[in-house]
PAVOKOL-958528 format. One record per residue: residue in one letter; x negated, y negated, z of N, C-alpha, C in turn. Coordinates in steps of 0.2 Angstrom, whole numbers, plus 5000, padded with zeros to 4 digits. Example, Ala and Ser with C-alpha at 12.3 -4.5 7.8 and 13.67 -1.06 7.14 Angstrom:
BEGIN
A493450285039493850225039493450165039/S493650115035493250055036493650005039/
//
This chain:
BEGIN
X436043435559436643455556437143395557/X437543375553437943335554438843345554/X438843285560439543295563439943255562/X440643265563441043205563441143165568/X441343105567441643075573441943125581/X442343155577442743175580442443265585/X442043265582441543325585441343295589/X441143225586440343195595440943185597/X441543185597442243155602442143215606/X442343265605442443325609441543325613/X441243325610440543355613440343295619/X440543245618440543185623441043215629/X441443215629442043245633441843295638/X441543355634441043385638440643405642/X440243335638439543325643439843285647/X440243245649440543215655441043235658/X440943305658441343355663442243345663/X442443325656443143325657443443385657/X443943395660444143465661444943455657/X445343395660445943375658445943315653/X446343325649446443235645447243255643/X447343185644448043185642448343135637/X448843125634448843115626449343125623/X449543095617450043085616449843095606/X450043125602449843115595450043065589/X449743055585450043015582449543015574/X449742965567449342985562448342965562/X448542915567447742895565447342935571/X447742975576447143025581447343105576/X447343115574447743165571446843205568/X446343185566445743225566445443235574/X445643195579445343225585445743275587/X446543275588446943305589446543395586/X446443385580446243445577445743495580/X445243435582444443465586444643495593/X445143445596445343455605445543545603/X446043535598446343615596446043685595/X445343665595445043725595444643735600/X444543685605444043675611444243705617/X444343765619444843815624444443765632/X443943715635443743705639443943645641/X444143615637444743545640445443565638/X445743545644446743555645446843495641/X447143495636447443425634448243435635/X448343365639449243385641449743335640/X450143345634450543315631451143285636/X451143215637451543205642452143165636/X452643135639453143125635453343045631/X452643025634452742945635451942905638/X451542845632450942845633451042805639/X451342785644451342745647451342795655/X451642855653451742905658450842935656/X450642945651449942975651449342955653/X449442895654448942835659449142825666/X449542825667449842855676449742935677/X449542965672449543035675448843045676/X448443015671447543015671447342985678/X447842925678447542885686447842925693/X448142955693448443005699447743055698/X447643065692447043135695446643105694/X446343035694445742985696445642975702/X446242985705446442955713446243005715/X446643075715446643125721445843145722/X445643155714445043205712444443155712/X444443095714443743045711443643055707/X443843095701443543105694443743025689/X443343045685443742995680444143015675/X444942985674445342995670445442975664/X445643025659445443025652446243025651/X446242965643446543005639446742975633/X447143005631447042955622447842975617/X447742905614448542905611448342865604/X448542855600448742835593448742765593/X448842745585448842655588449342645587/X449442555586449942535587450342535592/X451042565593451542555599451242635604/X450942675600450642735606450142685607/X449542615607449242595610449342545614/X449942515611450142445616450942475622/X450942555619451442595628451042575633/X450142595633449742615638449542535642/X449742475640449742435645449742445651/X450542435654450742435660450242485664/X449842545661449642595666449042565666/X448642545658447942485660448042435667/X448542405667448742355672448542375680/X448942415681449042475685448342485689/X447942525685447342535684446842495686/X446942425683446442385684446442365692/X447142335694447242295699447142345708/X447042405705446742465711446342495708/X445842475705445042495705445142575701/X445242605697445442665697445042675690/X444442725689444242745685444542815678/X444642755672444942765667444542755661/X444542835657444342785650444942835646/X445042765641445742775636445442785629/X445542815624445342815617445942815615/X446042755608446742725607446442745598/X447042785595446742765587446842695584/X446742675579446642635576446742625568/X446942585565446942585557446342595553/X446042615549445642635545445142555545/X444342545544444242495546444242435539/X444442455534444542395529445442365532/X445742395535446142395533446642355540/X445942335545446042315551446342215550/X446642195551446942135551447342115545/X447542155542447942145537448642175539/X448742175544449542185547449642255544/X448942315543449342375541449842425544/X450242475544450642495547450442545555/X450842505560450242545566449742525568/X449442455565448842425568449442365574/X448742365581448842325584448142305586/X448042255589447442215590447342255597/X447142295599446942345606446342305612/X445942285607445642245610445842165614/X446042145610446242075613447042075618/X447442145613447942145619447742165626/X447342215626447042255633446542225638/X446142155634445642125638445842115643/X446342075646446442035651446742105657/X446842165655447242225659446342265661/X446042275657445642315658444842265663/X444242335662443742325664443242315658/X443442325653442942335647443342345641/X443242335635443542375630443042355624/X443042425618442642415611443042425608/X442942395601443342435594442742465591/X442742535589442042545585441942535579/X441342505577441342465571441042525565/X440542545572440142605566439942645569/X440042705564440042795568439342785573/X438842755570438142775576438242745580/X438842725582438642675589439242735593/X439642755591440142805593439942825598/X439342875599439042905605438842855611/X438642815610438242765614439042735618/X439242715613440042675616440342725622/X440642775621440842815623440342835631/X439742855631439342855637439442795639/X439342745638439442665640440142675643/X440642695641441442675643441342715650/X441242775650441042815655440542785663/X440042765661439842715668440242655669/X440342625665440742555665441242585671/X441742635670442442635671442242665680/X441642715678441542745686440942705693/X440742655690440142615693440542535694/X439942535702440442465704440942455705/X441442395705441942435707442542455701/X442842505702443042565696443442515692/X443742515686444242525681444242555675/X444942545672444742575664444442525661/X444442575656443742565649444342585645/X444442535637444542575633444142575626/X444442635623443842635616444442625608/X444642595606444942585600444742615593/X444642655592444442715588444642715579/X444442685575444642665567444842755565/X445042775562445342825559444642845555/X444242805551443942845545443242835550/X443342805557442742825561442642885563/X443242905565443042975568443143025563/X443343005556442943045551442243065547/X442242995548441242995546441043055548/X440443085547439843125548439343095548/X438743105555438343085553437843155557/X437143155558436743185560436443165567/X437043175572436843155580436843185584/X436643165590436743185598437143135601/X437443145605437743115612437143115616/X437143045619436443035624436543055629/X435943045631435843075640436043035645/X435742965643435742905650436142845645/X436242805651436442765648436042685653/X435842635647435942585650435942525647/X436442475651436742415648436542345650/X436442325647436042255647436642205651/X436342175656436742115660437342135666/X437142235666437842265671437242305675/X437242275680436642295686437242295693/X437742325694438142315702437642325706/X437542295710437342285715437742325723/X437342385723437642425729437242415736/X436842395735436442405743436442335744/X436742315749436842275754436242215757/X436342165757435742115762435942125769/X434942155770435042205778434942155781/X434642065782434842045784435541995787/X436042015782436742015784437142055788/X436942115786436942185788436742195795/X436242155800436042115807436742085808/X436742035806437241975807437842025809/X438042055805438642085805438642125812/X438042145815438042205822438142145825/X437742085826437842035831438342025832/X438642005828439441975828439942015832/X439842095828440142135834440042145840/X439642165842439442145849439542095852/X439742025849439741955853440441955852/X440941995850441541975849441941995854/X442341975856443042005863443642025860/X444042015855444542055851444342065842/X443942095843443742115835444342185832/X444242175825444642235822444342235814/X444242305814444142325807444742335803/X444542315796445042305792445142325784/X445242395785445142425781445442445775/X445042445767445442445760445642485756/X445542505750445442575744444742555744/X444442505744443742535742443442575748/X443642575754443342635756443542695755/X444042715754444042785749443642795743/X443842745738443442755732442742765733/X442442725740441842725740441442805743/X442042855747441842885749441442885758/X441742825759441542795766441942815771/X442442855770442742895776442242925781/X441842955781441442985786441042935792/X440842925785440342865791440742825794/X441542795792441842735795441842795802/X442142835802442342865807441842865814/X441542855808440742865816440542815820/X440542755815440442665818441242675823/X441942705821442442695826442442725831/X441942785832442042815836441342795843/X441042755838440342725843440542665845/X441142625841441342555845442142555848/X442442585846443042585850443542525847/X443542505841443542435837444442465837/X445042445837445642445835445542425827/X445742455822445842475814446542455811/X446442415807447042435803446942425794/X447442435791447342445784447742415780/X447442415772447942385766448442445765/X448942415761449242465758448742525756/X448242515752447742555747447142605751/X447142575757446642585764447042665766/X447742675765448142715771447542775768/X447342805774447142895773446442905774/X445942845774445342835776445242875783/X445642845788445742875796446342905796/X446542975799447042955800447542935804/X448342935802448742885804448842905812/X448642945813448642975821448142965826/X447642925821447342895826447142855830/X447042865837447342815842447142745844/X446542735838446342675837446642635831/X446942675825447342665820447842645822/X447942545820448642515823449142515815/X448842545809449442555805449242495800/X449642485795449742425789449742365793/X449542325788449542255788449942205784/X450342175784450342135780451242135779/X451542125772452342105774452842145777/X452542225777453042285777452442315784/X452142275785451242305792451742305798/X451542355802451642385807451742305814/X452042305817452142235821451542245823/X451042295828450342285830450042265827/X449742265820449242265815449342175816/X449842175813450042105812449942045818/X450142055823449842015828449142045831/X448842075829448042115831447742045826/X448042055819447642015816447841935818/X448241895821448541845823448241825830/X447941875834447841855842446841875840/X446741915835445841925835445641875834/X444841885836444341835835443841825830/X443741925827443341955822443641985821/X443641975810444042035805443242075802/X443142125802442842155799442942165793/X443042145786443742175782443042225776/X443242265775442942335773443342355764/X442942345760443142365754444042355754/X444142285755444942245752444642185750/X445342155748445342105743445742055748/X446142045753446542005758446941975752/X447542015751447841985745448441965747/X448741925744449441885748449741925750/X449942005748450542035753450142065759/X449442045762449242075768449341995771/X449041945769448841865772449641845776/X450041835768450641795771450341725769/X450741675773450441615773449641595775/X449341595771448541565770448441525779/X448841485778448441425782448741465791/X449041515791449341545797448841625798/X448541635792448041705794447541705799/X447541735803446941755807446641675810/X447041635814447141595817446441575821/X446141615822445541615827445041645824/X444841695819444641735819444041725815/X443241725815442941735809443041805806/X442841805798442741865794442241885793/X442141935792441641995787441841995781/X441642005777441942025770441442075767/X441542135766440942175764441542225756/X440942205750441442205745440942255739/X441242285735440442295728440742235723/X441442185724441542175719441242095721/X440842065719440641975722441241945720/X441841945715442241895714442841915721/X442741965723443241975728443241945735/X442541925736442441905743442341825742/X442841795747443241735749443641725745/X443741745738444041745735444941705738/X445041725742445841695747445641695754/X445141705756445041675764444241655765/X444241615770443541615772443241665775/X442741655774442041715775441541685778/X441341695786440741695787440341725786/X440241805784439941845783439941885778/X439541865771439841905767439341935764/X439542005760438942055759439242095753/X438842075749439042125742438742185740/X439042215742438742315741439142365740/X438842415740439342485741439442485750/X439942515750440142495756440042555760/X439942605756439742675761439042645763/X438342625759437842605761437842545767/X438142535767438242465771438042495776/X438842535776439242565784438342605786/X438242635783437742705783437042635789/X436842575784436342555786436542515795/X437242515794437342485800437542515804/X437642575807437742625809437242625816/X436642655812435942615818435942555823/X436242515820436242445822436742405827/X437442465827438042415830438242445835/X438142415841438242445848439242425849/X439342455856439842445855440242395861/X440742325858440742275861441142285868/X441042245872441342255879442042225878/X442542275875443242235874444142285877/X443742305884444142345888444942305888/X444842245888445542185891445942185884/X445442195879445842175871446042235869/X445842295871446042375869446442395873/X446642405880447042385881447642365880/X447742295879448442265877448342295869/X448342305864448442335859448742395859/X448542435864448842505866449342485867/X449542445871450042445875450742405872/X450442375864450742345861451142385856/X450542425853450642505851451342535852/X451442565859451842585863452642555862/X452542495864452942445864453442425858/X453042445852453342395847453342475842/X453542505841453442585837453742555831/X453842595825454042575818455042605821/X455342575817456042595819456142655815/X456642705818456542765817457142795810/X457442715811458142765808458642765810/X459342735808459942755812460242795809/X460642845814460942875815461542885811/X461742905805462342895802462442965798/X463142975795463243025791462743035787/X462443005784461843015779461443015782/X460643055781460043075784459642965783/X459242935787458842895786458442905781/X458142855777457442865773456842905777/X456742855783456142875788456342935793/X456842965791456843035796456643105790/X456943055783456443125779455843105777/X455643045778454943075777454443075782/X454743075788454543115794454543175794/X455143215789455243265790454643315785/X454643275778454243295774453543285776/X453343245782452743245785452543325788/X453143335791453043395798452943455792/X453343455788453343515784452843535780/X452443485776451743485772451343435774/X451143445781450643385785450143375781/X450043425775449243405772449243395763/X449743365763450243365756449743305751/X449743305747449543225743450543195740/X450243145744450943115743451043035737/X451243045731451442985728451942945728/X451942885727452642855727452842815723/X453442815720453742745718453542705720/X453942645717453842555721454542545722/X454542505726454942455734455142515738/X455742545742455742555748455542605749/X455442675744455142715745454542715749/X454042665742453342655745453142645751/X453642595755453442575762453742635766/X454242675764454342725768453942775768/X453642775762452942835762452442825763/X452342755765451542715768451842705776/X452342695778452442695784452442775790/X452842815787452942855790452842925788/X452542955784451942985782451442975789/X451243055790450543035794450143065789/X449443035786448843055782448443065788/X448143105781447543155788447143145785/X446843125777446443135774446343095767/X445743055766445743025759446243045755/X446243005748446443015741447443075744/X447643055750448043105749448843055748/X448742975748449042935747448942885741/X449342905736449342875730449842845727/X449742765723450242715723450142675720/X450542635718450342565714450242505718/X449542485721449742425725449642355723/X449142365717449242275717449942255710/X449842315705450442285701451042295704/X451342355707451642355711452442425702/X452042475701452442495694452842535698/X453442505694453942545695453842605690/X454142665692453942745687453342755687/X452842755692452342755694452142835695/X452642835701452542925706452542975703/X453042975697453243055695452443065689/X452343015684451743045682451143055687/X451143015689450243025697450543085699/X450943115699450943165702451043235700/X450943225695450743265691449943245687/X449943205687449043205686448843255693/X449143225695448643235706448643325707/X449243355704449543435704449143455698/X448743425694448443455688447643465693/X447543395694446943395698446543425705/X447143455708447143475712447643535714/X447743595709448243655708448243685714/X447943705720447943725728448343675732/X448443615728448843545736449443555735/X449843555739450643525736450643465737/X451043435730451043365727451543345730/X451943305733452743265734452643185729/X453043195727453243105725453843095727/X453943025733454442995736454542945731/X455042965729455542905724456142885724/X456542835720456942795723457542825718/X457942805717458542835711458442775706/X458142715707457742645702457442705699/X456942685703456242685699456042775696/X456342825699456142895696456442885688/X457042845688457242845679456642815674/X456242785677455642715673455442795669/X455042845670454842895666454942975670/X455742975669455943045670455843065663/X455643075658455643105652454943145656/X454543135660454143185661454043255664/X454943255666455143305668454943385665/X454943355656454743415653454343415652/X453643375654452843375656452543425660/X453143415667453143465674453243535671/X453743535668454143615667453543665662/X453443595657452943665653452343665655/X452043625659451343635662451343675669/X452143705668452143745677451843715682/X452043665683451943635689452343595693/X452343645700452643625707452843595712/X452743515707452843455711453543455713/X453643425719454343395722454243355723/X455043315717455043235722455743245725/X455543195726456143185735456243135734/X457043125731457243035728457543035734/X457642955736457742935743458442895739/X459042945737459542905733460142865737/X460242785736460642765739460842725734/X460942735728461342695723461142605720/X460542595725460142535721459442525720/X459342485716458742455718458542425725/X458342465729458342435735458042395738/X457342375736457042335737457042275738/X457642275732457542195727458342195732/X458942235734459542235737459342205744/X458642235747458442215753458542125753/X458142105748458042055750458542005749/X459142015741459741985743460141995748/X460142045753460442045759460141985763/X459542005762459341955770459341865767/X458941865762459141795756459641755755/X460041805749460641775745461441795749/X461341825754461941825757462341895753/X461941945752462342015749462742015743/X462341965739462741955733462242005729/X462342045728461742115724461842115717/X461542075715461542045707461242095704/X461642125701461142195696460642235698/X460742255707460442315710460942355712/X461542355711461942415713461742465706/X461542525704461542555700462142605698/X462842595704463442635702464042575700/X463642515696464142455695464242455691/X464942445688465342445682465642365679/X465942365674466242315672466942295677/X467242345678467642345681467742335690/X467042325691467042315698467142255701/X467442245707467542175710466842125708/X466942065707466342035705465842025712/X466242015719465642015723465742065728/X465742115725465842175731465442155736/X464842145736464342115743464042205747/X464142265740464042325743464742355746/X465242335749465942355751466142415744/X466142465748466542525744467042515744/X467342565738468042565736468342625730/X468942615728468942655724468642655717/X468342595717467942585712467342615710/X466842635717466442665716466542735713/X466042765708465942815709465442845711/X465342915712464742965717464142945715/X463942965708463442965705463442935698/X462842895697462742845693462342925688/X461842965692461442995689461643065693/X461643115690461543165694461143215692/X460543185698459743245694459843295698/X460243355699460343405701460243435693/X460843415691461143435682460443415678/X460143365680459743345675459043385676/X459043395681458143425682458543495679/X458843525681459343595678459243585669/X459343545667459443525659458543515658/X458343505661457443515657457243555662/X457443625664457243685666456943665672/X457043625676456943635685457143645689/X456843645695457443655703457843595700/X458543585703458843525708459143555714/X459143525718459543525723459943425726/X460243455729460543365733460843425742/X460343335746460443335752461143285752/X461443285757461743255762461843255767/X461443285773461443295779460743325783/X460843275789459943285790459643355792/X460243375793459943455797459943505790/X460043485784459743515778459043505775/X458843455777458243425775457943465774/X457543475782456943545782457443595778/X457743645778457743715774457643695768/X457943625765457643595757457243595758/X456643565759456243535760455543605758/X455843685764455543735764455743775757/X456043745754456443815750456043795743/X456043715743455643705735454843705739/X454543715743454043735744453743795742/X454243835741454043915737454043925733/X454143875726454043865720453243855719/X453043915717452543905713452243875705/X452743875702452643845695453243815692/X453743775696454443745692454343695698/X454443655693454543545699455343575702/X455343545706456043535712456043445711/X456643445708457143375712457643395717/X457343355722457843355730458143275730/X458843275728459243215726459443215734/X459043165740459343155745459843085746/X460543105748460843045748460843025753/X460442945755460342915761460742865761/X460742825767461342775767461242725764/X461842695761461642655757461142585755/X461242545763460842515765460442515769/X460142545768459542565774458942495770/X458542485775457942435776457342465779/X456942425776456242425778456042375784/X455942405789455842345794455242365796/X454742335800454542265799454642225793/X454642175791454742135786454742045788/X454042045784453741965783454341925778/X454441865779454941825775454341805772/X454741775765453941735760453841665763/X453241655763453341595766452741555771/X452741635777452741605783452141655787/X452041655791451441705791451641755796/X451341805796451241885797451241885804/X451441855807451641875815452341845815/X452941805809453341785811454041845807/X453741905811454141955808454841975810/X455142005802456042015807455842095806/X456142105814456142185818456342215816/X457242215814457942245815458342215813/X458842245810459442215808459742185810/X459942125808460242085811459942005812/X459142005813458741965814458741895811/X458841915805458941855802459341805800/
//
């Protein structure tokens, strides 16, 4: 019997267990659109922006390991979905996109809505087709599917001709799939897999160094097992937080510009880095020629181009990394390094994360201690700049997938869709996204995403009226000249305020009390710390409406520890003032 395009689109979908897609319509999807509408067993869910609809697929990629699906129209509904491809790519995150397309005579003649999908997307993606002819439809689509979930992950897109998914033809969607010259290589050379015991054993300050690939991988359990048979001191990439968790007493925290002072000198004074599914990318390194001064590596990766990539490698091993761990399990005794675990505990102790001062406005880091204590088993997303470090810092994770975030592009508007992906994908967790009063504006239009899909995510803006990030570091930099990061700055404002209030300022650039109110949500606004928890508790009894919790924190608050650019990862400013 024969189908259309658009039928084997749905029955593909299907058979690869999508449950949610998300999407956006437009004239050239406008026959799938019709098939999705009669198919009660996929949720298709209209977000308000395709750029928000590929950050929502990748949050429920993350929480859920599933792969995230979803599809938008061509043209500028094709070339919105960038920045989320980017996103995507640069933290491994399994994606497949079906973008429509112009009818196929009518491909390269600048017709209305055509955009080149393919050549814009290559350099973002892990793969991308344009389909040329209905019989390969089925085939592309299984392909897109392995591609984005094997190895290691990205999206896949598929650029779908309008009179493609019209055609009929007399098919099935296949079973298996297999593609010529894409063999990932997961299991491990056992004799490197030796090497790697030896090395630990013969080491006197070793540390495991932990990535996202070991979540993606699913290597949580067994990591824990190797840590509990060596006693090794740990620490992690931004993308690593949630593997262990952050309570644990071998757990010396992040690495790298915004890494924990331990971790940092751990890696600066070791002799052996195990590094575990990462990439050593400049915001964990610092200065190249100043990383890990003494140390040899391990490098244990599924991606070959990642390992040495930015440092040398004695030891390198290309696999999946749960397998690894699993094979060498048997084989890694644990090394005699009482004198080097020791002084790390005790550096531990010594050097804590700064807590916060004390001022009429609540700290960043005391609410999101507080939102720890409150939902300790929360899946928590973030914004980018200070939020993020405050919700990788001070945040204690208990458990995989329950930290999600932008870490190689670094997107701003990032939180609020994944977090609603992550609340679709997971309707029993409560979702929080820690966001900044910047970055939550990048795709607040998805506020009416949350409302009509009943869903009772809270974000918790950490609002202190700038980009603060980017304020951070004109403070410490350019001498408090805040060049286009004050976001309550007018025309009329002193030219170098330098942040000095006055009666110029006024309260609120935004007021997402009124605004979440206006697309049917909670809002509430903090201003004092001993509000926080009953906030905190009150949008947690929301079963099906988002909460904006507009907390107004000081205005300059910082992220400390913090690496200067330049220089290497032990040459850290503590606290205020330092510089």
């Amino acid at each position: 019997m024969k189908k259309s395009g658009s039928k084997l689109f749905v029955e593909a979908l299907k058979k690869e267990g999508v449950e949610v897609l998300f999407g956006y319509p437009g004239g050239s999807v406008i026959p799938i659109f019709d098939e999705l509408y009669l198919e009660p067993s996929i949720h298709l869910v209209l977000t308000r922006h395709e750029q928000a609809a590929v950050h929502a697929a990748d949050g429920y990629a993350r929480s859920t390991g599933k792969t995230g699906v979803c599809i938008v129209t061509s043209g500028p509904g094709a070339t919105n979905t960038i920045t989320g491809l980017a996103t995507a790519n640069f933290d491994s995150v399994p994606i497949v996109l079906f973008t429509g397309q112009v009818t196929r005579p009518m491909i390269g003649n600048d017709a209305f809505q055509e955009a080149d999908m393919v050549g814009i997307s290559r350099p973002v993606t892990k793969h991308n087709y344009l389909v040329n002819d209905r019989a390969h439809l089925g085939k592309i689509i299984k392909e897109a599917f392995y591609i984005a979930s094997t190895g290691r992950p990205g999206p896949v897109v598929i650029d779908l001709p309008k009179d493609v998914v019209q055609e009929s033809l007399d098919d099935e969607y296949p079973e298996t799939v297999s593609i010529r010259g894409y063999n990932p290589v997961t299991v491990g050379h056992s004799g490197q897999i030796k090497r790697v015991a030896s090395a630990i054993k013969k080491s006197k300050k070793p540390i495991f160094y932990i990535g996202g690939g070991m979540i993606i991988a699913g290597a949580s359990d067994i990591f824990r097992s190797i840590l509990e048979k060596t006693k090794i001191p740990t620490i992690s990439s931004l993308m690593g937080i949630g593997t262990i968790p952050s309570d644990h007493p071998l757990y010396l925290g992040m690495v790298g510009m915004h890494g924990t002072y331990v971790s940092n000198m751990a890696v600066t004074e070791c002799d052996l880095i195990v590094g575990l599914g990462t990439r050593f990318d400049d915001r964990v390194t610092g200065k190249l020629s100043e990383f890990a001064p003494h140390a040899e590596i391990i490098h244990i990766d599924i991606d070959p181009g990642a390992i040495a990539r930015n440092v040398p490698v004695k030891i390198p091993i290309v696999g999946d990394v749960k397998q690894i761990l699993e094979e060498l399990y048997p084989l890694v005794e644990a090394p005699e390094i009482n004198e080097w675990r020791t002084k790390i505990v005790k550096m531990k102790k010594e050097y804590p994360l700064p807590p916060g001062e004390e001022t009429e406005n609540p700290a960043p880091q005391q609410i999101v201690k507080v939102i720890s204590d409150v939902f300790p088993d929360a899946i928590i997303t973030t914004e980018v700049g200070q939020n993020q470090m405050f919700g990788a810092l001070y945040y204690n994770y208990t458990k995989p997938r329950s930290f999600i975030t932008s870490g190689g592009l670094g997107t701003m508007g990032y939180g609020f869709p994944a977090a609603i992906g992550a609340q679709l994908g997971n309707p029993d967790k409560k979702v929080i996204d820690i966001a900044g009063d910047g970055s939550i504006q990048m795709n607040i239009q998805e506020l009416a995403t949350a409302v009509q899909e009943g869903l009772p995510v809270i974000v918790a803006i950490l609002n202190n009226g700038y980009l603060g990030m980017v304020r951070q570091w004109q403070q410490i930099f350019k001498d408090s000249r805040y060049a286009a990061t004050c976001l309550m700055r007018k025309p009329s404002c002193p030219l170098q305020c330098k942040g000095k209030s006055g009666e110029w300022c006024h309260l609120y650039t935004v007021d997402f009390v009124k605004l979440a109110e206006a697309y049917g949500a909670i809002g509430m606004r903090i201003e004092k710390l001993k509000d926080v928890e009953p906030a905190l508790k009150e949008a947690g009894k929301s079963k099906n409406v988002p909460v904006f919790i507009d907390f107004i924190i000081q205005r300059e608050s910082n992220v400390f520890p913090m690496v200067p650019p330049g220089v290497g990862i032990n040459k850290m400013i503590l606290k205020e003032g330092e510089w």
